[in-house]
N, C-alpha and C positions, 0 to 999 in steps of 0.2 A: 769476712771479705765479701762472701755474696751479697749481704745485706748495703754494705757500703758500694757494691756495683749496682746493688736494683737505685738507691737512695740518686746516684749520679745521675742516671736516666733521667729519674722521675722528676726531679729538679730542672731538670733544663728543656723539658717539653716546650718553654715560649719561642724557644729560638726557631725551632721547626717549623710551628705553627705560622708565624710569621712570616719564614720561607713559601709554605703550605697557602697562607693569604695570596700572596704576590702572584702562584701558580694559578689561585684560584679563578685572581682576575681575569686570567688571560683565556680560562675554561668557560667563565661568563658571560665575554664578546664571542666565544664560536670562534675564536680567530686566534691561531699558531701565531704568534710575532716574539720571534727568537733575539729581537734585539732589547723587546722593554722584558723579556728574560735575562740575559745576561745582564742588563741595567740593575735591575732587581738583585739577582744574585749576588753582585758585584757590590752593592752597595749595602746590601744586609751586611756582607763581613767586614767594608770599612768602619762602620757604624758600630759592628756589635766589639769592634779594635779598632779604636780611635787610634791609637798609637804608634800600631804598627804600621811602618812604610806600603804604600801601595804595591810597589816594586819586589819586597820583601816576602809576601806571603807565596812566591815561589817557593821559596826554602824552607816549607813544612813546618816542621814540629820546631827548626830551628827561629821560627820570625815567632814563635811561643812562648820562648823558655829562653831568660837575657844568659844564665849560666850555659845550658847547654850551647849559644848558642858561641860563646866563647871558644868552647872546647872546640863546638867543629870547625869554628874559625883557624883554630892552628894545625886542627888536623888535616885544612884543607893545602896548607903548605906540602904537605906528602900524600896526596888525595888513594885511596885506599882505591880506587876506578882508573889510576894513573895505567897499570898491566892493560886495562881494557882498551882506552885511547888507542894506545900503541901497536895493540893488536888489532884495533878495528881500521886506523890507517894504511895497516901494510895489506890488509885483507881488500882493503877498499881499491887500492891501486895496483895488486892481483891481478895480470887477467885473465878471464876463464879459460878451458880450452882451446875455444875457438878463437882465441886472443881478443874478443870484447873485455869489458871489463862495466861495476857498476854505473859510471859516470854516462856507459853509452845508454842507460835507460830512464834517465830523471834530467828535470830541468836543469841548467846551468852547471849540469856535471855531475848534479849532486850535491853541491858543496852550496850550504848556508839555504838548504831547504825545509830543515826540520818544521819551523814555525807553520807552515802550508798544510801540515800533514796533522791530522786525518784529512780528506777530501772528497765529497760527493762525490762520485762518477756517474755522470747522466747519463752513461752509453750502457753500461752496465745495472744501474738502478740502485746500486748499493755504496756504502762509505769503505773506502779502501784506507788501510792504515799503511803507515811506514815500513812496519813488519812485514805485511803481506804483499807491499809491488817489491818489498827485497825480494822475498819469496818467489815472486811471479817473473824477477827478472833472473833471478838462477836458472828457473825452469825454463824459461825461453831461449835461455843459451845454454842449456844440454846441462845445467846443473842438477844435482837433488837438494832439494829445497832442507836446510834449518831448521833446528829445535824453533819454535817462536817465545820460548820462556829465557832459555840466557846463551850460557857457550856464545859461541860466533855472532848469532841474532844481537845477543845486550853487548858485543862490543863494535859489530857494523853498526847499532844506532847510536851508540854513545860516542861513536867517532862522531858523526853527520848531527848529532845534537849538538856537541862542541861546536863546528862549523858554524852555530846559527845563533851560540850564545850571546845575548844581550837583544837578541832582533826582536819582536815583541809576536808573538800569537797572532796568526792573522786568518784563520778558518772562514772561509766562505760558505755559506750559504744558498744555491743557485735556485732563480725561479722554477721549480718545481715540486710539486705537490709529494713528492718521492723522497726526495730532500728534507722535507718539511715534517712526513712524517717517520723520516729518521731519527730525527732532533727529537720530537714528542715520544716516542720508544725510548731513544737513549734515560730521558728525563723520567721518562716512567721507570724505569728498572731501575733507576739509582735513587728515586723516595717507595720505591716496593719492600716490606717489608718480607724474609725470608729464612728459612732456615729454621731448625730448631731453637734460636737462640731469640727471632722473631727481628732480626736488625734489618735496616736498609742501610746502604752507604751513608743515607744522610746522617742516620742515628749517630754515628763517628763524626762523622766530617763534617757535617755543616751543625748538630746540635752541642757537639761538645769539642771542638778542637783546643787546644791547651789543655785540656783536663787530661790525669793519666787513667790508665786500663793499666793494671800492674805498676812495671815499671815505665812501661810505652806512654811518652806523650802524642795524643792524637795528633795531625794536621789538619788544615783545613783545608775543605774542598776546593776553594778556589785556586785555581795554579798549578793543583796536585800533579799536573801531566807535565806540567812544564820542565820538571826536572828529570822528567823521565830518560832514559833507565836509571835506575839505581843502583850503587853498591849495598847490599845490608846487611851490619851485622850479625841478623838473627839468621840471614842466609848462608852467609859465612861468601858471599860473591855477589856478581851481578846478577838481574834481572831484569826482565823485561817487563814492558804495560800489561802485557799480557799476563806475566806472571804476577803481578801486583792484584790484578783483580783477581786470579783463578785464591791467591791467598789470602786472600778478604773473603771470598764466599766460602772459603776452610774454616776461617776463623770465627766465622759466625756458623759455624754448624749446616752450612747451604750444600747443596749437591752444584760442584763447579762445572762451569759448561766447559766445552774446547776452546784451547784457543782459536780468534779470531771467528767465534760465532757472529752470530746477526747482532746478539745482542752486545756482548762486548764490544762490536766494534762501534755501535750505536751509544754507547754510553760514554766510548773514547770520543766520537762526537762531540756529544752532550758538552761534556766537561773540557773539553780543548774548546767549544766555543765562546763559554760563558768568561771565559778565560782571555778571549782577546786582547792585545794590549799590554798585556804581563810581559815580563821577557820570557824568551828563554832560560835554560837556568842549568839544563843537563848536560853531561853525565851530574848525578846527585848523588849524595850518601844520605843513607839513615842507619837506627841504631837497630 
């Protein structure tokens, strides 16, 4: 089995490198431009899967695999995230002690905002996710703030990902130098290799997606957030973005940061930018 894990790796170095090219250029002008990054991005994996629908590579491991992707198709008649929905609606329209409720701290209520989020905050200096203005808006109305891996978290956003399904990714950018090197952080920790096991994100997700690790077919990076939260059943429940990275860097033998570090939220950045375009696509299942 190890020998047939190292042989995967070592086989599929071109696709990286390639990736790794496209980076390179953009290290060679001195000049951050996030948009012929995403171009790049975006277009290595229609290229390297002529096949698969543009639209598609939201749904993972499922835009991979024509059998599995069968299966989750009729699973998705009884969606195993359905308990979540229903519990993050009535939570949503709750309102807190003070009788606010969510709606009164996000644009248009709330509702069909998901695609906006992550977003720079230029007042602040840093990239705030979904998770964390939930968070910030319990605490402003006399709440205590949520696990940010699942419970209550992965079903208040899997409501408000519903809300926005089919809208396409729309991550801004703002002129700032702060912003800029948000984006170039996020992009760094997700081709840094780490861990005992010596993986970066990309080693998975952009050099081998379709290929299995066990019985796990990889997905591919592009899109990966868009379905976010997830039901999984290695989890046996939902989870959050959050939780999705702290178990990738488990899985590769990495020491996980907190949720909502600098860095996670900079690599949820990253990858919801390059992602523009895509739809939404969450609540998700995987296996």
């Amino acid at each position: 089995m190890k020998a047939r894990f190292t042989l995967l790796f070592g086989s599929l170095s071109a696709a990286l490198v390639a990736v790794a090219l496209a980076s390179a250029g953009v290290s060679a002008a001195d000049k951050v431009d996030p948009a012929a990054d995403a171009k790049a991005f975006q277009n290595f994996f229609f290229r390297k899967f002529p096949n698969v629908k543009h639209e598609d590579f939201v749904n993972g491991p499922y835009s991979m695999n024509e059998d599995m992707k069968r299966q989750w198709q009729e699973k998705e008649e009884f969606p195993p995230y359905e308990f979540a929905l229903d519990a993050g609606k009535e939570m949503f329209s709750t309102p807190f002690k003070n009788g606010k409720t969510y709606a009164d701290c996000f644009p248009n209520g709330g509702i069909g905002i998901r695609q906006n989020y992550p977003y720079f905050d230029t007042k602040e200096g840093k990239v705030v996710t979904l998770e964390l203005a939930l968070n910030r808006c319990r605490e402003a109305n006399g709440e205590a703030p949520y696990s940010y891996v699942k419970d209550e978290m992965a079903s208040l956003t899997a409501y408000m990902a519903f809300t926005s399904r089919g809208k396409p990714m729309d991550i801004r950018i703002p002129d700032d130098p702060r912003a800029l090197e948000a984006f170039e952080n996020g992009k760094r920790y997700f081709y840094t290799r780490r861990g005992q096991l010596n993986f970066s994100c990309a080693s998975c997700h952009v050099q081998s997606p379709g290929e299995r690790i066990r019985a796990e077919v990889l997905a591919p990076a592009l899109g990966i957030l868009n379905a976010m939260p997830i039901y999984r059943s290695e989890w046996s429940g939902m989870g959050t973005t959050s939780r999705r990275f702290i178990t990738c860097n488990s899985q590769t033998r990495a020491v996980p940061l907190e949720p909502q570090a600098d860095e996670y939220r900079d690599v949820e950045y990253f990858l919801s930018y390059v992602a523009n375009g895509l739809p939404i696509s969450g609540p998700g299942a995987r296996p």
